[in-house]
N, C-alpha and C positions, 0 to 999 in steps of 0.2 A: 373390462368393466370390473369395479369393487364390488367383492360380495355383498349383500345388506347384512349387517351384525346386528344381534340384536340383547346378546350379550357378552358382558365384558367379566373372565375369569382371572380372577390374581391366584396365582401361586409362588412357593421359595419354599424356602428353608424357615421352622420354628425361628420368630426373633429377627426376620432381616428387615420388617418394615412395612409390612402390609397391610394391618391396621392404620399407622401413621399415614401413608399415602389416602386410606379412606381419608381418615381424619380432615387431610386437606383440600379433598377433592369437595368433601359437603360445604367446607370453608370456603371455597372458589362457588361454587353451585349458589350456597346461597348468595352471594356477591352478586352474582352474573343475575341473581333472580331467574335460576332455574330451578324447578320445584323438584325437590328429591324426598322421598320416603325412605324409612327402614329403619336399621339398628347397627352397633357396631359391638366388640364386646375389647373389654379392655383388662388387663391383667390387672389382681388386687395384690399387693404385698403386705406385708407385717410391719410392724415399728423395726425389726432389724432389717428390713429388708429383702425377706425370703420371700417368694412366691406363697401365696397362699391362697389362689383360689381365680376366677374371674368373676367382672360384671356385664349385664348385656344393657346397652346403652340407646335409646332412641334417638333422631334425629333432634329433637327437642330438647333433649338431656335427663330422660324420665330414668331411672336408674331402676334396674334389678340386680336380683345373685344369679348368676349360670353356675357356679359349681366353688365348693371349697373342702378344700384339702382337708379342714376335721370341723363338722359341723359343733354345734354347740347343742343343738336341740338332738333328739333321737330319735328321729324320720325318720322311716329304711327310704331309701334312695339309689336309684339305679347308679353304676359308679363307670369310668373310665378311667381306668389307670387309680391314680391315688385320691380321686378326685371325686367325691357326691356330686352329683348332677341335679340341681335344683329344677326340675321342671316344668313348674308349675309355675313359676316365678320366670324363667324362662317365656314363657308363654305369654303371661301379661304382658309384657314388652313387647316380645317380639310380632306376636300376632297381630296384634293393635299397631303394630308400626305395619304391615304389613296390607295397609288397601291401597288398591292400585286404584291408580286416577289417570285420566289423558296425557299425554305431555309430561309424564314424570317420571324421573330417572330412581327402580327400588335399589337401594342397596344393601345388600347384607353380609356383614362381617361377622361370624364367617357359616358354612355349610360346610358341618363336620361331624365329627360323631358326636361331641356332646349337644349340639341342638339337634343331631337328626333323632334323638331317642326322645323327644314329642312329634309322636305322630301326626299329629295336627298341621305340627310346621314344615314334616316332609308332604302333607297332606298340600300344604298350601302353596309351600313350591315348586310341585310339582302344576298344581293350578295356573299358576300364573307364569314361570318356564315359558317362552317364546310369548307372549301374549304382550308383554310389556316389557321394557328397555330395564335389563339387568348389571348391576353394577354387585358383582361380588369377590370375597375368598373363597379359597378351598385350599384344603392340606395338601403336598406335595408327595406327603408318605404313606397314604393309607389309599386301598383301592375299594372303594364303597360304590354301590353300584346306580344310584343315582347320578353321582357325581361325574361318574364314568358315562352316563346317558349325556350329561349335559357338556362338558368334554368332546365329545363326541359330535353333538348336532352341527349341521353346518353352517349354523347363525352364529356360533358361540367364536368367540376370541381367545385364544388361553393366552398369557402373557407372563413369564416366567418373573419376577422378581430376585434381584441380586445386590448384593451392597455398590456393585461397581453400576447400577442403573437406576436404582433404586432414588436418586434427587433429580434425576433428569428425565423419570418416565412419566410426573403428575402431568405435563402438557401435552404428551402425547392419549394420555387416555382422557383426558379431560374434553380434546377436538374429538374424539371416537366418539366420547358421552355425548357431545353435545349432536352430530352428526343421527348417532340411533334416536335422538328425542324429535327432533325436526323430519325424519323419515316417517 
């Protein structure tokens, strides 16, 4: 007998595709008319095209700032690496994407260290962790001890992401998604 899963973990490598595979999966979800909540975040670059920061993105397409590399204003802001962590802004998004309903698949791209430093939001996924059908990221390189819980549990799926699986793994996690909504 198959375990019941109740969530589904992406991990890789920075850059192999993980976000994108989100991307598709909400594009398939709403297709199919199945109802998916959450946010994704998505890298912002400059007119030369350097990295410069991210945004944290709703299913609906509500846009905020999650972090950039040199602010304009002179906030103090918690930092990761080279990177201000907009938190606050953070938050409107993400929280507000964040109510769980019957029948619906949350996703969130990603649970990491620059969202876990609103409390609220570790506050919240910690809340909702097994309660409701999870679709998320998480970093491959950092051992944070949340992540490490959910990892761990025995409803969780981890699913490694690689450029060599990475076009042909959207229909396998899409039957799993669709499989934890109907349980």
């Amino acid at each position: 007998m198959e375990r019941k899963i109740s969530s589904i973990l992406l991990t890789g490598a920075p850059g192999v595709g993980k976000t994108t595979i989100i991307k598709k999966l909400i594009k398939i979800l709403k297709e199919k008319q199945i109802k998916c909540i959450g946010f994704y975040t998505e890298e912002m670059r400059s007119e030369n095209e350097t990295r410069m920061g991210f945004d944290v993105i709703d299913i609906d397409g509500k846009r905020g700032i999650l972090a950039r590399e040199h602010p304009t204003d002179n906030i103090k802001r918690p930092h990761v690496g080279k990177y201000s962590v907009y938190t606050k802004d953070f938050e409107d998004i993400a929280l507000a994407a964040l109510k769980v309903e019957s029948k619906t698949i949350l996703i969130v791209d990603e649970i990491g260290k620059m969202e876990l430093l609103s409390t609220k939001f570790k506050q919240r996924i910690q809340e909702v962790f097994g309660k409701t059908p999870i679709l998320a990221t998480i970093p491959n390189r950092q051992t944070i001890d949340i992540i490490e819980r959910m990892k761990n549990d025995k409803k969780s799926m981890v699913l490694e992401i690689t450029k060599k699986n990475r076009n042909e793994i959207v229909d396998e996690i899409f039957q799993r998604v669709n499989q934890m909504i109907i349980m």
